[in-house]
N, C-alpha and C positions, 0 to 999 in steps of 0.2 A: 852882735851883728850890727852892723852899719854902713851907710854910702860910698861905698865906691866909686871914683870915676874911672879906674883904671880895671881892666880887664881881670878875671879869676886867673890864678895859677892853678888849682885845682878843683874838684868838685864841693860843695859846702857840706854835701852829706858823705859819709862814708858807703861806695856803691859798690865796692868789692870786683870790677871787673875793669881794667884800663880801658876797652873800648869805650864805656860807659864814661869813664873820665873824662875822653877826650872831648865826647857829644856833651857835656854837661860845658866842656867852655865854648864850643861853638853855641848851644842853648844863651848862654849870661852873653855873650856878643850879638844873639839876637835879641832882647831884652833891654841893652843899651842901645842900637839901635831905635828899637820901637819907642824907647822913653826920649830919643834925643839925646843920648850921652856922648852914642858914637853915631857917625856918617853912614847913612847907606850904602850901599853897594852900588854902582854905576847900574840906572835901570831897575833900580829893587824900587818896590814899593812895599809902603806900610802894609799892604796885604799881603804881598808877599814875605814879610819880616812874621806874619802871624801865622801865615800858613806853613812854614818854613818849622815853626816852634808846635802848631799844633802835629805834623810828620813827626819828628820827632817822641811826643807826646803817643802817638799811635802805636806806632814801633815799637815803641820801646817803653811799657809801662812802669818800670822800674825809675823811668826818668821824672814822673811825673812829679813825685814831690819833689827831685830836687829842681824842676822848675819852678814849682810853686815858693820856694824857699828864695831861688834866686828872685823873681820878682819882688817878694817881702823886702827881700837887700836895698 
């Protein structure tokens, strides 16, 4: 595992559900974001980029390591 500046094609863990896939690249899109990799969204703020990831994170506890994974990235 190592730096990326370019976006995931898919999840880094194996999550067994395509929904899950999908949310796991919009999660790593907000991650670059918050580190500066990529551009915010017109009007987003870094709170928002966090809060955005902790929804996510709520929802959807299955996502949670692989956020935690993506951020190590």
């Amino acid at each position: 595992m190592k730096f990326s500046p370019s976006p995931l094609s898919h999840s880094l863990l194996r999550l067994g559900n395509p929904e899950l896939d999908k949310l796991s690249l919009e999660s790593f899109s907000c991650v670059q974001r918050y580190m500066g990799d990529a551009g915010l969204k017109k009007g987003q703020s870094l709170a928002d980029v966090v809060y955005e990831l902790m929804l996510i994170c709520h929802r959807f506890p299955a996502m949670r390591d692989e956020v935690y994974v993506q951020m190590v990235k």
